[in-house]
C-alpha positions in Angstrom: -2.9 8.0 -17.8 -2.5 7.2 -21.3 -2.1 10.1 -22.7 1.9 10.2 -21.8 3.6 11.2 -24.7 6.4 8.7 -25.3 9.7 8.7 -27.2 9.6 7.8 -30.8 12.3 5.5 -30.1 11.7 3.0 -27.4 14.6 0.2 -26.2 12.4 -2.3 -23.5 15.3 -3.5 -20.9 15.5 -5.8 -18.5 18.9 -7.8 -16.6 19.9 -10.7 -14.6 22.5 -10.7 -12.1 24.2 -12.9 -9.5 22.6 -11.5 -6.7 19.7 -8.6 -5.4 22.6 -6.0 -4.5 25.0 -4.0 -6.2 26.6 -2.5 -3.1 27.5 -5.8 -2.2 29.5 -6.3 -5.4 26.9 -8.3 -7.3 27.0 -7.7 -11.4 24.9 -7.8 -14.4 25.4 -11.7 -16.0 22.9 -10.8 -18.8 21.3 -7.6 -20.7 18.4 -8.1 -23.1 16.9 -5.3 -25.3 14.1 -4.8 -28.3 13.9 -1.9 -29.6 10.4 -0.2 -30.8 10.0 2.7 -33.3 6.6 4.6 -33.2 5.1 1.5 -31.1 6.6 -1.2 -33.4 8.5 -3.8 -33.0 11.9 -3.3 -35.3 13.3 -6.9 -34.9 16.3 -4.7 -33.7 17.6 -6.1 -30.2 20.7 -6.0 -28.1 21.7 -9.5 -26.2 25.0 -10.4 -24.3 25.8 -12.8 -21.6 28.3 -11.5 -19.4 31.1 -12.9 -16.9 30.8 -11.5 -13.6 33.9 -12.4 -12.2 32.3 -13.7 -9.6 30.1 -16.7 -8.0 26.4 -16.6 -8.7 24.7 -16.7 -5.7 22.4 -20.2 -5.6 19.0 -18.5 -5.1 19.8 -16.3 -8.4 20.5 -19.1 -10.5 17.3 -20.8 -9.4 15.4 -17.7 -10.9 17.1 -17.8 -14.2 19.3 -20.7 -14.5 22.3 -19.3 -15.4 25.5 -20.9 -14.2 29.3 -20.1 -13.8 30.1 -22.6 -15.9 27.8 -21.4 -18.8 29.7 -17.7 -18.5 33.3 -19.1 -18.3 33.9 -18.1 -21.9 31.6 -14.7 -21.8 33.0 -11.1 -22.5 33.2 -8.4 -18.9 31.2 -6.0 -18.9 33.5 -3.6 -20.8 33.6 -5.5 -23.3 30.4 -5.1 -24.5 29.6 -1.1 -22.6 30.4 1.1 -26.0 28.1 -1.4 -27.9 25.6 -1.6 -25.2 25.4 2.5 -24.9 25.3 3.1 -28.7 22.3 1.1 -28.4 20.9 3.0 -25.6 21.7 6.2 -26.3 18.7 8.9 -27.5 16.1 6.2 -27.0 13.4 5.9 -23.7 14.1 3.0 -21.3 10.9 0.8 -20.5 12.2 -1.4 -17.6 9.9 -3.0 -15.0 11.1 -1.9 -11.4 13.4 0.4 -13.3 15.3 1.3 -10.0 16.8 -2.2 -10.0 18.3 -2.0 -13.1 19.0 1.7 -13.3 20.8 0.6 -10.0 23.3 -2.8 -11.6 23.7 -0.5 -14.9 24.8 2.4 -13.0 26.8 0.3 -10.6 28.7 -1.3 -13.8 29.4 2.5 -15.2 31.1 3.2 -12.1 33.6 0.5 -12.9 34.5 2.1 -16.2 36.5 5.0 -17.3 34.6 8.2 -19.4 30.7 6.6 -18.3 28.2 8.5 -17.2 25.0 7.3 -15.3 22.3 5.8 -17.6 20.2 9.1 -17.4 22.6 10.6 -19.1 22.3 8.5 -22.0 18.4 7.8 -22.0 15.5 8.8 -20.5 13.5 6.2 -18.4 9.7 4.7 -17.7 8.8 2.3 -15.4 6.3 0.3 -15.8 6.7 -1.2 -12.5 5.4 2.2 -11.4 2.7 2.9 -14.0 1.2 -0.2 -13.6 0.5 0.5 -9.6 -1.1 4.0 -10.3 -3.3 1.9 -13.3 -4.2 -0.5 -11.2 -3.7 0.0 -7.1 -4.2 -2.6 -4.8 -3.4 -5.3 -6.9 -0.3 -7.6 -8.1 1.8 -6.2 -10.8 4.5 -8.2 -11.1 5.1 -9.1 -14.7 3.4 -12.4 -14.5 0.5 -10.7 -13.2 0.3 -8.4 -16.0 0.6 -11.1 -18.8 -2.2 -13.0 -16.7 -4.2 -9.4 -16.8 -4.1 -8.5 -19.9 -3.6 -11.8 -21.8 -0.1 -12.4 -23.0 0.6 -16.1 -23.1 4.0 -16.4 -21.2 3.4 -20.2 -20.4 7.2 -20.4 -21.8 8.5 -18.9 -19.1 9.9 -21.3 -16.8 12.6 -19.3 -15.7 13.7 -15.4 -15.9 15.8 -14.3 -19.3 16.7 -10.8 -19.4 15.6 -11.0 -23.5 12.8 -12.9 -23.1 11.3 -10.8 -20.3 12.1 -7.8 -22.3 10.3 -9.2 -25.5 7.1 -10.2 -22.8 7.6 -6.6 -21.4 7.5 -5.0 -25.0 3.7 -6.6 -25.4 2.7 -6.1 -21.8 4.2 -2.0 -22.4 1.9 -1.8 -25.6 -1.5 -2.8 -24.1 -0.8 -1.2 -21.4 -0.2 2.3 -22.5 -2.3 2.1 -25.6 -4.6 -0.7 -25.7 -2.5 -1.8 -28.7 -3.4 -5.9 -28.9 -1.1 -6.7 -32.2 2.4 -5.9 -32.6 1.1 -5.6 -36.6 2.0 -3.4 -38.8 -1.2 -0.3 -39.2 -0.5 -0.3 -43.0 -1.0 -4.1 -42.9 -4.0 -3.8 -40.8 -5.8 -1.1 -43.0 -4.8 -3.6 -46.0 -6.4 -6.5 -44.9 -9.5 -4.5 -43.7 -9.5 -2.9 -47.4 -9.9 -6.2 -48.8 -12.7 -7.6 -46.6 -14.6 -3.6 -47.7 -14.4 -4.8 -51.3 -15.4 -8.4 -50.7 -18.6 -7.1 -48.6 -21.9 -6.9 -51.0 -25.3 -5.1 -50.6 -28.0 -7.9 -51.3 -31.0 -6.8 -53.0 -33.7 -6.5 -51.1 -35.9 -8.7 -53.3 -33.8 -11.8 -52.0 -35.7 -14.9 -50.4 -36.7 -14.8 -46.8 -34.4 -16.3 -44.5 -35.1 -19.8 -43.5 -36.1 -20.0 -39.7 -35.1 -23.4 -38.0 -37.0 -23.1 -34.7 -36.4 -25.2 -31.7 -38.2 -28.4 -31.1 -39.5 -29.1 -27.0 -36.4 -31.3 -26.2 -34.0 -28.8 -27.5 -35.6 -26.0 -25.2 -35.3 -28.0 -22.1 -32.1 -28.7 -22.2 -31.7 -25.0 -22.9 -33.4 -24.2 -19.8 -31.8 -26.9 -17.8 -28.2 -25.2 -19.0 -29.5 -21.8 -17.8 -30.6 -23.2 -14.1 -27.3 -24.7 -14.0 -25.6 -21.5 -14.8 -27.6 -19.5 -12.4 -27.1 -21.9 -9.4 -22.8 -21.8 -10.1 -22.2 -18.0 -11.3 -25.2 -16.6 -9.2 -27.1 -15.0 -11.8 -28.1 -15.9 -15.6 -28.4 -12.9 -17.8 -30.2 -15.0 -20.0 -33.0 -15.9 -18.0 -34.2 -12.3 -17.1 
């Protein structure tokens, strides 16, 4: 599955809105984008708060605590569309559960004069989608995945559509590449260049290393932490 070949421009997405449903005239409050070229994080990002025109419904604000209040003074959605497409436009969507907000971003379009459907603009990944054929039968939410593959996102307390993208961006990379650091490569190879010329053959006419070996108290309290190891975990490598 790695081996999908990906856009050299990447834009990760994600939304909030006042409700689950589109259809039922629900809108986008918030967009949130990072953009990555070649698998690296360009600082580049798009980030609006939107007015809806509209209530919020109570469960959504509990999600991301956005209120009416807060988006009193906020630009509509066409407002902020010709920027939001320019950024869009020629790059590959990453959005988790990209049907959602395909759906509010489409659903927006329609409300506009001279849009087209966001497939028009950009192609689109899922990694909602990728994640259940890389790992079936379990939770891929995108808590799950920052649990599975070690993202810190203890920050979180609620959803932001920019910093879910930004946690999507690092979940994306290790996923699809095994990528760890968001570093730069020439960086990487720099740092490693150094540590090369720092490293030194020793001659082999150097002094024997000095042995320290382990008095009888020291090795039963060894043994002791084995036992205890084998009785919780079920078996000891160790002790075989």
């Amino acid at each position: 599955m790695n081996n999908r070949k990906f856009a050299d421009r990447l834009v990760v997405l994600d939304t909030e809105t006042t409700g689950l449903n589109p259809q039922e005239g629900h809108r986008i409050i918030e967009i949130g984008c990072v953009e990555l070229i070649n698998r690296r994080l360009t600082g580049n990002r798009f980030h609006v708060y939107i007015n809806p025109d509209r209530m919020i419904d109570a469960g959504a604000i509990e999600v991301h605590g956005i209120t009416n209040e807060f988006l009193e003074d906020k630009p509509r959605f066409k407002d902020v569309a010709e920027d939001f497409i320019g950024f869009i436009t020629g790059a590959e969507l990453v959005i988790h559960n990209a049907p959602f907000d395909v759906g509010f971003i489409n659903h927006e379009f329609s409300r506009l004069e001279n849009t087209k459907e966001v497939g028009s603009y950009s192609k689109i990944f899922d990694t909602l989608t990728y994640a259940r054929k890389k790992h079936p039968g379990q939770r891929n939410s995108l808590d799950a995945l920052c649990k599975r593959y070690g993202i810190d996102n203890s920050h979180r307390d609620l959803h932001g559509a920019l910093l879910d993208a930004e946690i999507l961006a690092e979940v994306f990379l290790l996923m699809t590449g095994g990528q760890a650091s968001l570093i730069e490569d020439s960086q990487q190879k720099t740092e490693t260049t150094k540590t090369d010329e720092k490293k030194q053959q020793l001659p082999i006419t150097r002094p024997a290393l000095k042995v320290i070996q382990c008095n009888e108290d020291e090795l039963n309290v060894h043994q002791q932490r084995l036992e205890a190891i084998e009785k919780t975990s079920g078996g000891c490598i160790w002790s075989r």
